[in-house]
C-alpha positions as a Markdown table, in Angstrom:
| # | Residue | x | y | z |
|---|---|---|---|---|
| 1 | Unk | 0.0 | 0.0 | 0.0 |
| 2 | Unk | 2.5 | 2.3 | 0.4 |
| 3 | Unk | 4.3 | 1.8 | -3.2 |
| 4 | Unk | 0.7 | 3.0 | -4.4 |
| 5 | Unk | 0.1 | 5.6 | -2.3 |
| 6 | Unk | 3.8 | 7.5 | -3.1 |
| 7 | Unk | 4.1 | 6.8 | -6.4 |
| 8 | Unk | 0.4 | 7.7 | -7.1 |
| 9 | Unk | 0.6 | 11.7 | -8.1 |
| 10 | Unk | 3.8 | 10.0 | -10.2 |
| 11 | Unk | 1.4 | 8.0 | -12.2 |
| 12 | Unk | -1.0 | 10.4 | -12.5 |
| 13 | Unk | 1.4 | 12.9 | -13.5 |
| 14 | Unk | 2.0 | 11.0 | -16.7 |
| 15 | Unk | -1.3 | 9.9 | -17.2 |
| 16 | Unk | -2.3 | 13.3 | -17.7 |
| 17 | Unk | 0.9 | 14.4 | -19.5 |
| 18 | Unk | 0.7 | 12.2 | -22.3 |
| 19 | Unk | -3.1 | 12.8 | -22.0 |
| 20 | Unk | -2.1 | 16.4 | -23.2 |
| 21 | Unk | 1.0 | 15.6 | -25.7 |
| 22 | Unk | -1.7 | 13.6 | -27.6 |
| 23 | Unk | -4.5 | 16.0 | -27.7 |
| 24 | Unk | -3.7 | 19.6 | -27.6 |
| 25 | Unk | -0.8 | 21.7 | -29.6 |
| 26 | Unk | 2.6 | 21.1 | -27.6 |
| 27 | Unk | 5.9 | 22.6 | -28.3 |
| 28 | Unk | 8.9 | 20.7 | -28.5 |
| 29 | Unk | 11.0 | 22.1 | -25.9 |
| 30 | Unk | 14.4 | 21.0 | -27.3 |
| 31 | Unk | 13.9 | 22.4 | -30.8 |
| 32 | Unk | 12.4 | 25.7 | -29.0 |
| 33 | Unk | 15.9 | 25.7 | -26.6 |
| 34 | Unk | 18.2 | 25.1 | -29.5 |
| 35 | Unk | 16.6 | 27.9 | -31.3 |
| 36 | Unk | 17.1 | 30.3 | -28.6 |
| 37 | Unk | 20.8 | 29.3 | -27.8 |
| 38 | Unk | 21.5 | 29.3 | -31.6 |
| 39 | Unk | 19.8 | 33.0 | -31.9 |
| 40 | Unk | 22.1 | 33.9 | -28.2 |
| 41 | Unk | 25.1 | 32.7 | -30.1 |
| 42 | Unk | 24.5 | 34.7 | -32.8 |
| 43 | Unk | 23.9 | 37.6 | -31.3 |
| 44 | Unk | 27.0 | 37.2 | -29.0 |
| 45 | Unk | 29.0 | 37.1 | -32.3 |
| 46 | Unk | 27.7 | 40.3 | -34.1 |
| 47 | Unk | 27.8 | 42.4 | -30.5 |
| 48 | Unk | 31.1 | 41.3 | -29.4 |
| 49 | Unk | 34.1 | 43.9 | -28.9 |
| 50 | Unk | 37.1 | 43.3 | -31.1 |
| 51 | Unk | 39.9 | 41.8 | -29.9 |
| 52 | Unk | 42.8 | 43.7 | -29.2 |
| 53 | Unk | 46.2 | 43.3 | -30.7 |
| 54 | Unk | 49.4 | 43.7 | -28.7 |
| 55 | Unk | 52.2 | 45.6 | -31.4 |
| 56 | Unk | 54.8 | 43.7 | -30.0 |
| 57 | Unk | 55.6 | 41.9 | -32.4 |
């Protein structure tokens, strides 16, 4: 009884979560993250400051 009773909002958790992947709209929240680390990166790369050169040499 007390397997049941602790995993029981476990069960039910997925129950209803593949209840709602099935029926309703979801994003995919890995292609939504790459995007938005692919757009940081790029934005990194155009606003970066220069790199300095030493005239040492």
């Amino acid at each position: 009884m007390g397997f049941i009773r602790s995993s029981f909002s476990f069960i039910a958790g997925s129950v209803f979560g593949i209840y709602v992947a099935q029926n309703y709209n979801v994003p995919n929240i890995r292609k939504l993250a790459n995007t938005g680390l692919a757009m940081a990166k790029h934005i990194e790369e155009n606003y970066r400051k220069p790199k300095k050169r030493d005239d040492d040499d």
